[in-house]
C-alpha positions as CSV (number, residue, x, y, z in Angstrom):
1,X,21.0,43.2,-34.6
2,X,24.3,42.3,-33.0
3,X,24.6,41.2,-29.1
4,X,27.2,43.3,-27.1
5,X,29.1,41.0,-24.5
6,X,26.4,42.4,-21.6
7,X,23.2,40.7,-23.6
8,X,25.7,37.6,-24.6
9,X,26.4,36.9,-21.1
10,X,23.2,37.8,-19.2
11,X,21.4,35.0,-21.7
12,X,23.8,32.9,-20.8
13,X,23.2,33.6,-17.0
14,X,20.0,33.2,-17.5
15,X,20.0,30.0,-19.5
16,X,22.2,28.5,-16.4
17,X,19.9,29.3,-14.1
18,X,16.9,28.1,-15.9
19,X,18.6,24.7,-16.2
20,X,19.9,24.6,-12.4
21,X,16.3,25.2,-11.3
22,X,14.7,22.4,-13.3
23,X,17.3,20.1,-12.7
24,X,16.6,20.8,-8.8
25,X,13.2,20.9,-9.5
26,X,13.2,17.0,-11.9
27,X,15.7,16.0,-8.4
28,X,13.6,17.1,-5.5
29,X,10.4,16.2,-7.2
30,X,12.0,12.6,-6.9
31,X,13.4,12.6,-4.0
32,X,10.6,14.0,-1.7
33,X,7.8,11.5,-3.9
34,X,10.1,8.7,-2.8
35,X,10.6,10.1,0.6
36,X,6.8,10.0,1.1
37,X,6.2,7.0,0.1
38,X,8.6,5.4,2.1
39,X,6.6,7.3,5.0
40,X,3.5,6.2,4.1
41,X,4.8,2.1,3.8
42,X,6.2,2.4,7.2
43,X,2.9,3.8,8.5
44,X,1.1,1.5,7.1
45,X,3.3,-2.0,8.5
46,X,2.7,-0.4,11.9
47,X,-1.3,-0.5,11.3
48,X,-0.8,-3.6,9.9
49,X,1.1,-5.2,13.3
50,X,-1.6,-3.3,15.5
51,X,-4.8,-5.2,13.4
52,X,-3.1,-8.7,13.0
53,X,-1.3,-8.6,16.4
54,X,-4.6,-7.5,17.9
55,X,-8.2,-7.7,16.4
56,X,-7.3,-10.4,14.0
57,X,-5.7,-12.7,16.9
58,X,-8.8,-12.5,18.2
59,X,-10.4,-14.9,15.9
60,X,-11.3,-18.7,16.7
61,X,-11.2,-19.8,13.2
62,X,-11.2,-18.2,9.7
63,X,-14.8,-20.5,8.8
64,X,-16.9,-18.2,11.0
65,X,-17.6,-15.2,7.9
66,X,-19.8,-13.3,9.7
67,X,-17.3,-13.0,12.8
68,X,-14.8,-12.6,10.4
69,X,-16.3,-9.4,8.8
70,X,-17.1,-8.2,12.3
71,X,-13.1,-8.5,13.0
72,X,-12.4,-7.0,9.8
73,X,-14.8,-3.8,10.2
74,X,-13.3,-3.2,14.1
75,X,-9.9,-3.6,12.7
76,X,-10.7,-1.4,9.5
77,X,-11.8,1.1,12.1
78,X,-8.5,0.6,14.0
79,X,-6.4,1.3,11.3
80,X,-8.1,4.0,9.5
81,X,-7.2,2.1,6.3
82,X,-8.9,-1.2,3.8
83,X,-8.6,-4.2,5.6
84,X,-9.0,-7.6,3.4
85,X,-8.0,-10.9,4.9
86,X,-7.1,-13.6,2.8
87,X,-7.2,-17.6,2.6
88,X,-4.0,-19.7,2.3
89,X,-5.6,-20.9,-1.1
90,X,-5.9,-17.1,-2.3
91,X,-9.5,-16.6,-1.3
92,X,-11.2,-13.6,0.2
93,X,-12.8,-14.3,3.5
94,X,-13.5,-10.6,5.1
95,X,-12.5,-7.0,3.5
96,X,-14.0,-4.1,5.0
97,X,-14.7,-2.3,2.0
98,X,-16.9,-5.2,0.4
99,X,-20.1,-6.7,1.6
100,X,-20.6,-10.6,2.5
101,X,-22.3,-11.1,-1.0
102,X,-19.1,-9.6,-2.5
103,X,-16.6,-10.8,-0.4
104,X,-17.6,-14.3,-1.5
105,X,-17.5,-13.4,-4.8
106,X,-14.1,-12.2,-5.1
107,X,-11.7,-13.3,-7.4
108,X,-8.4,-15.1,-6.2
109,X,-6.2,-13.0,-4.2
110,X,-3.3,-15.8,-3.9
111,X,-1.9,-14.4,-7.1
112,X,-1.0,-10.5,-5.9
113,X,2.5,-9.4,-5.1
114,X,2.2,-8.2,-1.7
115,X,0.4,-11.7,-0.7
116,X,3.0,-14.3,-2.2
117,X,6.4,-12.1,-0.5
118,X,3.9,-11.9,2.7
119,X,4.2,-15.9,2.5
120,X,7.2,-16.3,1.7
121,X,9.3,-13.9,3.6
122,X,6.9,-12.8,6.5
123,X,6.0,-9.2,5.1
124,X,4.9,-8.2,1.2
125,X,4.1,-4.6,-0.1
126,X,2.9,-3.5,-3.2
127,X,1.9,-0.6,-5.1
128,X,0.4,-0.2,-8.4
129,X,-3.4,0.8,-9.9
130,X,-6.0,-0.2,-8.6
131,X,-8.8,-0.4,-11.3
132,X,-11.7,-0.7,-9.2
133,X,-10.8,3.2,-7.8
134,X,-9.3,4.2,-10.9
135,X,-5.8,5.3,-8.8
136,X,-2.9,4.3,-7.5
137,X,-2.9,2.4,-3.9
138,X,-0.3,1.2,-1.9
139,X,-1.0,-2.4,-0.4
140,X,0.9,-4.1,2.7
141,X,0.4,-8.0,3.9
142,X,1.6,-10.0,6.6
143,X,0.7,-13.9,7.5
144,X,-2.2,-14.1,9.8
145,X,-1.4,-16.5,12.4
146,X,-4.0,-18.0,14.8
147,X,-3.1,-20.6,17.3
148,X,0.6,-21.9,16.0
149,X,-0.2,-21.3,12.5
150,X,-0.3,-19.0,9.6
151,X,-4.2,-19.5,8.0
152,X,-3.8,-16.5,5.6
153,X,-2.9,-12.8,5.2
């Protein structure tokens, strides 16, 4: 069967538009996951500035566990988000999500990306999978500062 220069054309039309709309498709895809995600970082340093700024400052000491976890839970419920706070030396003193027994039980949290730039430039953010959900989570940190001086994140 031989193509007249109608069909030759048309598949060619055809073919162009096909590629124009994936490419824009492969692009947008991109750029509004990106977009998003920036979004959802931004939202979550403002939570973060409202719990450390306020129900966090509120702490005497990070010794007293059991006022710690009651800090943690208001200021989970604050921020509508997982709040963990952790020890200079990397330990886990209060997360929302976890019980006392748990909490204490933690591994090290000193070695996590978001924790070590929180230290050492004053804001750290992270995202990759989290195996204990099976997904992927997003994770912000700042220094905790009570009285003068930073005691965690």
């Amino acid at each position: 069967m031989k193509f007249g220069i109608r069909a030759k054309l048309f598949v060619v039309s055809i073919s162009l538009i096909f590629i124009s709309v994936v490419s824009a498709d492969i692009y947008l895809s991109r750029a509004l996951n990106d977009e998003r995600t920036q979004t959802v970082r931004d939202e979550l340093f403002v939570r973060l500035n409202l719990v450390s700024g306020g129900v966090l400052s509120r702490a005497d000491s990070i010794d007293d566990y059991r006022a710690i976890a009651r800090l943690v839970d208001e200021a989970s419920l604050l921020a509508q988000a997982r709040v963990s706070l952790i020890r200079n030396d990397g330990r886990l003193i209060g997360d929302s999500d976890l019980d006392e027994a748990e909490t204490q039980s933690a591994e090290s949290h000193g070695d996590r990306p978001e924790v070590i730039a929180a230290k050492s430039t004053g804001r750290g953010e992270s995202t990759r999978y989290s195996s204990t959900i099976q997904q992927r989570m997003m994770y912000v940190a700042a220094p905790l500062i009570l009285k003068g001086q930073t005691v965690g994140v």
